[in-house]
C-alpha positions as CSV (number, residue, x, y, z in Angstrom):
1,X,53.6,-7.2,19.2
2,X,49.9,-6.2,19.0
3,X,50.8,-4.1,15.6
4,X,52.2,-7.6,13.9
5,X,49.4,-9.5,15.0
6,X,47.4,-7.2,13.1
7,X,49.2,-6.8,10.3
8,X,49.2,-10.6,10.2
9,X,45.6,-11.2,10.7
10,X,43.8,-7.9,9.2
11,X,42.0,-8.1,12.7
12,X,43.2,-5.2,15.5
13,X,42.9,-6.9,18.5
14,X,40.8,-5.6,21.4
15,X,43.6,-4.3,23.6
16,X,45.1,-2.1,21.0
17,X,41.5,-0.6,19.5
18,X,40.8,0.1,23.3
19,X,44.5,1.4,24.5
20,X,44.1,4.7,26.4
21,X,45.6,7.4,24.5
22,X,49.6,8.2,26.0
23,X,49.6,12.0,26.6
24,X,53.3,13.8,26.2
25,X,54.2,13.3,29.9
26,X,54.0,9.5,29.5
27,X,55.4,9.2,26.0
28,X,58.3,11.2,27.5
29,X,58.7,8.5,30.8
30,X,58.5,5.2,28.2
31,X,60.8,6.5,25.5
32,X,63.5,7.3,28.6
33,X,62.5,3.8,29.4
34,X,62.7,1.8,26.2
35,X,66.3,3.5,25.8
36,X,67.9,2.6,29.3
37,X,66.2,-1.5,28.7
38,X,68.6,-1.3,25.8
39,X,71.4,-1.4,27.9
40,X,70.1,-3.6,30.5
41,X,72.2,-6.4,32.1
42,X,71.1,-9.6,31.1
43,X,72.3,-13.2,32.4
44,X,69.6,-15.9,32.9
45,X,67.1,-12.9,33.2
46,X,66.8,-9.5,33.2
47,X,68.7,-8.1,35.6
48,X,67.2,-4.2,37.7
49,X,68.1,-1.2,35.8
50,X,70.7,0.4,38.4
51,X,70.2,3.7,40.0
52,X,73.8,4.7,38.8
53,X,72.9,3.7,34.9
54,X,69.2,5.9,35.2
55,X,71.6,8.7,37.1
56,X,74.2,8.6,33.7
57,X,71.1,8.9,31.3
58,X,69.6,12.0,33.6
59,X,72.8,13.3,33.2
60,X,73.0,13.3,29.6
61,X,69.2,14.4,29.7
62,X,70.3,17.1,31.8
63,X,68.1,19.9,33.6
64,X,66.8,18.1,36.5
65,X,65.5,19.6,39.5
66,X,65.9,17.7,42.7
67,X,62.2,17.2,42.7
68,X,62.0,15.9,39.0
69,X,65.3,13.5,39.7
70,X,63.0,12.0,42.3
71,X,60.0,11.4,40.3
72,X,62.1,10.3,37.0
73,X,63.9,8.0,39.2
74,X,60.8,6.6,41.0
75,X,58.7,6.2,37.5
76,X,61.6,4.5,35.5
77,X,62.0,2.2,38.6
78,X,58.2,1.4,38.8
79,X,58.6,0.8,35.0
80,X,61.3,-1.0,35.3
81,X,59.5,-3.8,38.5
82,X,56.7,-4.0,36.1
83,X,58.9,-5.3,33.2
84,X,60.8,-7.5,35.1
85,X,57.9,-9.1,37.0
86,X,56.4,-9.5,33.2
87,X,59.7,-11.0,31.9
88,X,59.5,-14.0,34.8
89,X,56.1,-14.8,34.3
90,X,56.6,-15.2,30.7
91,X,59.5,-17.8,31.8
């Protein structure tokens, strides 16, 4: 969104001249995000990403540890609260 305002305007807006950079670690943990939202369950409003649905994609990602499961599952999930509580403010 930022990127079209700026290509519409000719003006970069303040919040993406001053983004932190996104190191490899976090690139990773969005990108698994971005493609599980694609698949989200949608009525009036987003509906949770389900444990089961983040399970199938670490299964197709495969090579988890127990300890990595944990942590993939608890950053996609923290993602995923912070995108929905965004999506209802917006309504």
């Amino acid at each position: 969104m930022l990127k079209n305002i700026e290509k519409m305007t000719g003006v970069t807006p303040p919040a993406l001249k001053n983004r932190p950079p996104i190191g490899e670690a976090e690139y990773f943990f969005i990108s698994c995000f971005y493609e599980l939202n694609a698949f989200r369950a949608n009525s009036e409003h987003p509906q949770p990403l389900t444990i089961s649905d983040i399970k199938a994609y670490m299964d197709i990602l495969g090579g988890f540890t127990v300890t990595e499961s944990l942590r993939f599952l608890s950053v996609i999930r923290t993602l995923d609260q912070t995108y929905l509580k965004h999506s209802a403010e917006k309504s």
